[in-house]
N, C-alpha and C positions, 0 to 999 in steps of 0.2 A: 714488556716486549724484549725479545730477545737483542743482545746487542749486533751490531753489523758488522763480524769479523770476516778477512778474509786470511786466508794463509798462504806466505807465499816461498818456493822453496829456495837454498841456498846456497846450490850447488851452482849457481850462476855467480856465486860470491866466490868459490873455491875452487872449479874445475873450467865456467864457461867461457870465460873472458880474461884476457891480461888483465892487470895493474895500471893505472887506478880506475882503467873502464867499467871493471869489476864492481868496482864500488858504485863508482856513479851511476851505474844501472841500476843495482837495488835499490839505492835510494831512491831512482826516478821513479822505480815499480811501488813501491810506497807510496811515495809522493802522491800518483797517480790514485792510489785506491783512497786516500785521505780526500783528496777533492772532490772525489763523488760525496762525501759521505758518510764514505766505512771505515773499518779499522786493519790497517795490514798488520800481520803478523807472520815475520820471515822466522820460518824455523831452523834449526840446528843446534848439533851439539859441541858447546864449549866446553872443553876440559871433563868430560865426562859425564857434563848433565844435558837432559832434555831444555831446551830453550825454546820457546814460544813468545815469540817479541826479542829483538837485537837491540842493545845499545848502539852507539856509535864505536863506542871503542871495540867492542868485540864483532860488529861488523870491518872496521880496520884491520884489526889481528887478521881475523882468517880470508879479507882478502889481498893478505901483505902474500899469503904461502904457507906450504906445509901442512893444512888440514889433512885430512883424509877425504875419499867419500862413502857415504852411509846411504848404503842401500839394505832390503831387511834380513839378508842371510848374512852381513858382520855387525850390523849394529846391537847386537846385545856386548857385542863383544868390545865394539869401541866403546859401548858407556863403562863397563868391568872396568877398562884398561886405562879409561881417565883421560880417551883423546879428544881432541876437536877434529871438527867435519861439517862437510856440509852436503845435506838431503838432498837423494835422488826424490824425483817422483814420487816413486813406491812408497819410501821412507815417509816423506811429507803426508802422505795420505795417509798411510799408519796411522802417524805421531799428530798431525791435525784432528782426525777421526777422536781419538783419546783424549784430547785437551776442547772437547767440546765445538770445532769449528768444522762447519756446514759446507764452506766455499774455499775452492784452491784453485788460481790462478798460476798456470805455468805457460812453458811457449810451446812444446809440440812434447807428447810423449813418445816415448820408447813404444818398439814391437817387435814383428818377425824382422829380423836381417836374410840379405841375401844368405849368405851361408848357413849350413846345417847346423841346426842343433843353437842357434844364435838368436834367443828370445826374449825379450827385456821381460824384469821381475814386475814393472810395470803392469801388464796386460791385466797379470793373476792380481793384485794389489786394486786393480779397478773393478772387478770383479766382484769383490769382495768387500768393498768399504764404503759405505755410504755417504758419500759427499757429492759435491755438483761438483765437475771440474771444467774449467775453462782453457780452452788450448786452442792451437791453429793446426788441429792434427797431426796424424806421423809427422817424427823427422823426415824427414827426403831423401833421407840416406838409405831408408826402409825399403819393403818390398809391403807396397802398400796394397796389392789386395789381400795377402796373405796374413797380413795386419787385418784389414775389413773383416775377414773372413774369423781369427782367433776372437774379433772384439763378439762377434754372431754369437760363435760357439759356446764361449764365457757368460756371456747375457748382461754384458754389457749396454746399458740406455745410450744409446749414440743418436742426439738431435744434432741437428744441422739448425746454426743462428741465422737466419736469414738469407740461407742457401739449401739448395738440393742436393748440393755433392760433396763429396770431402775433401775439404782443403788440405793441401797438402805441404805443409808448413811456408817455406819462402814463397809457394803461388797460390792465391786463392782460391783454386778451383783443381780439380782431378777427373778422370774418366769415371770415378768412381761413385754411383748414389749412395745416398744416407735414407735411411728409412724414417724420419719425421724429420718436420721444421719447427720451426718458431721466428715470432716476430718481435718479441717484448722481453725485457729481464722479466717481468710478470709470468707472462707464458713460461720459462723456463722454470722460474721458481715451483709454478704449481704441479710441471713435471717429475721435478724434485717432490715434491713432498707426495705424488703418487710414488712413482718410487719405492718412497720410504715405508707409505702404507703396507707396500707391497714385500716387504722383505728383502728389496734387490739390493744390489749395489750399488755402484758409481750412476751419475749422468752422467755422460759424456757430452757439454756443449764443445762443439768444433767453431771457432770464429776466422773465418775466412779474415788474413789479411787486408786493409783497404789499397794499401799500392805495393802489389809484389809482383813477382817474374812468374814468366808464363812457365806454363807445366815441363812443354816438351824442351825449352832451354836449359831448366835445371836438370832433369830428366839425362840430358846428354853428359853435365858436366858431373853428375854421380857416376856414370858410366865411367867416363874417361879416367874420376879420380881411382873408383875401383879397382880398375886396369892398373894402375901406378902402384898401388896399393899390393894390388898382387904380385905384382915384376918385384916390387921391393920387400918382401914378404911378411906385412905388415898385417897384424891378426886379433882375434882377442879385446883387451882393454884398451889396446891403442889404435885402434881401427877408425874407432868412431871420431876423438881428437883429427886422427890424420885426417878424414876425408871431409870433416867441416873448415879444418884450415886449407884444404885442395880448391875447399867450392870456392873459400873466401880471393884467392890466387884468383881462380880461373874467371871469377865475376869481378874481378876487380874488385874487393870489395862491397858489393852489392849486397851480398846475403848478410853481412854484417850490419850493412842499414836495414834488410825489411825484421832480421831478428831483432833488433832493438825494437822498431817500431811494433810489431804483432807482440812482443812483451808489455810494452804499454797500451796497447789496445786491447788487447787480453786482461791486464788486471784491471783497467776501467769497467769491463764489461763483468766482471765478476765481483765489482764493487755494485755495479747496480744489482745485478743480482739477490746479492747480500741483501740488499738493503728492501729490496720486494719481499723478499723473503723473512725478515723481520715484519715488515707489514699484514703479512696474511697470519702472522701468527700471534 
């Protein structure tokens, strides 16, 4: 029977979170997938190589500072050059996909941005990689039907756990339908392994958070950050940083508590996963 890995990625160790929340979050996302069950495995690269499973020390190092992040147009380049960093998305579905694991656990993916021409490496990366992935849907910072509509095009599996809509990361719900549910890590699994019969890509499970803000509240406070955002002409690589530390401001807070929390309810759910999915096989 296949072992019950999960992957999980570790750009929340290097880019998402200050010091030492940083850490303490990984380890909690671990933590969390071990008590179901399964086995976490945080990816990243240390000093040039591919890593699948973190010690404690070299989870320390790079959530002390100074990694990089590896997404898949520089990372050939960080391994050549001997840096540390830590996986986008993308990257983690790669680099999971290659090291044999099935299941990835993150907190909401990348997609279209308001502005032109502004489309996470994400979308194309799920597309194309055959794993089950577990998230709480788009960031919130997104333009989420234009997201719905690239994951269509792509052919992208996008089930809905126990919902009809797409959660929209800090609220569990959106205007927006998902075209299938499920009610079981079971049922998911054997979505997965059609799928796979199938030649496709990613799953896409979306796990509605169980206590987050409602749509049209964070809805406003994207807006507002946006606007600020623009007045100060903030663009590019630091668009996305500003406007989740705007929400954190404008929520007091708040989106910082339901991001933790749908981080750990996400890797639980994709430990159970796992571990169905070792069962049918």
């Amino acid at each position: 029977m296949p072992e019950p890995l999960v992957a999980l990625e570790s750009a929340v160790l290097t880019h998402g979170l200050p010091y030492p929340l940083n850490l303490e979050t990984a380890e909690a996302l671990e933590a969390a997938v071990a008590q179901e069950g399964a086995i976490p495995k945080t990816i990243a690269l240390v000093e040039g190589k591919v890593r699948v499973g973190l010690s404690r020390e070299e989870k320390e190092a790079l959530a002390r500072g100074g990694a990089e992040k590896a997404s898949l147009w520089n990372l050939p380049a960080l391994l050549a050059q001997g840096k540390s960093a830590g996986t986008t998305v993308a990257a983690t579905l790669h680099l999971a996909h290659r090291h044999g694991i099935r299941v990835f656990a993150t907190g909401g993916i990348g997609g279209v941005h308001p502005e032109p021409y502004d489309e996470s490496a994400d979308l194309l990366a799920l597309a194309r990689t055959p794993l089950l992935v577990v998230a709480s849907g788009p960031k919130a910072i997104l333009d989420l039907r234009a997201t719905l509509e690239r994951l269509e095009t792509l052919g992208v599996v996008l089930v809905g756990y126990r919902t009809d809509r797409l959660p929209a990361f800090f609220s569990p719900s959106s205007p927006f339908p998902v075209p299938a549910r499920v009610e079981t890590p079971l049922e998911a699994a054997r979505v997965y392994l059609e799928a796979r019969e199938l030649g496709l890509g990613a799953v896409l499970l979306v796990n509605p958070v169980s206590q987050g803000l409602p749509f049209e509240r964070v809805a406003a406070w994207v807006e507002e950050a946006s606007h600020q955002a623009a007045r100060e002409g903030i663009y590019g690589k630091a668009l996305t940083p500003y406007l989740l530390r705007r929400l954190s401001e404008l929520s007091r807070g708040e989106t910082d508590r339901v991001n933790g929390l749908l981080l750990r309810e996400n890797a639980r759910l994709a430990a159970q996963v796992a571990l169905a999915l070792s069962g049918l096989e």
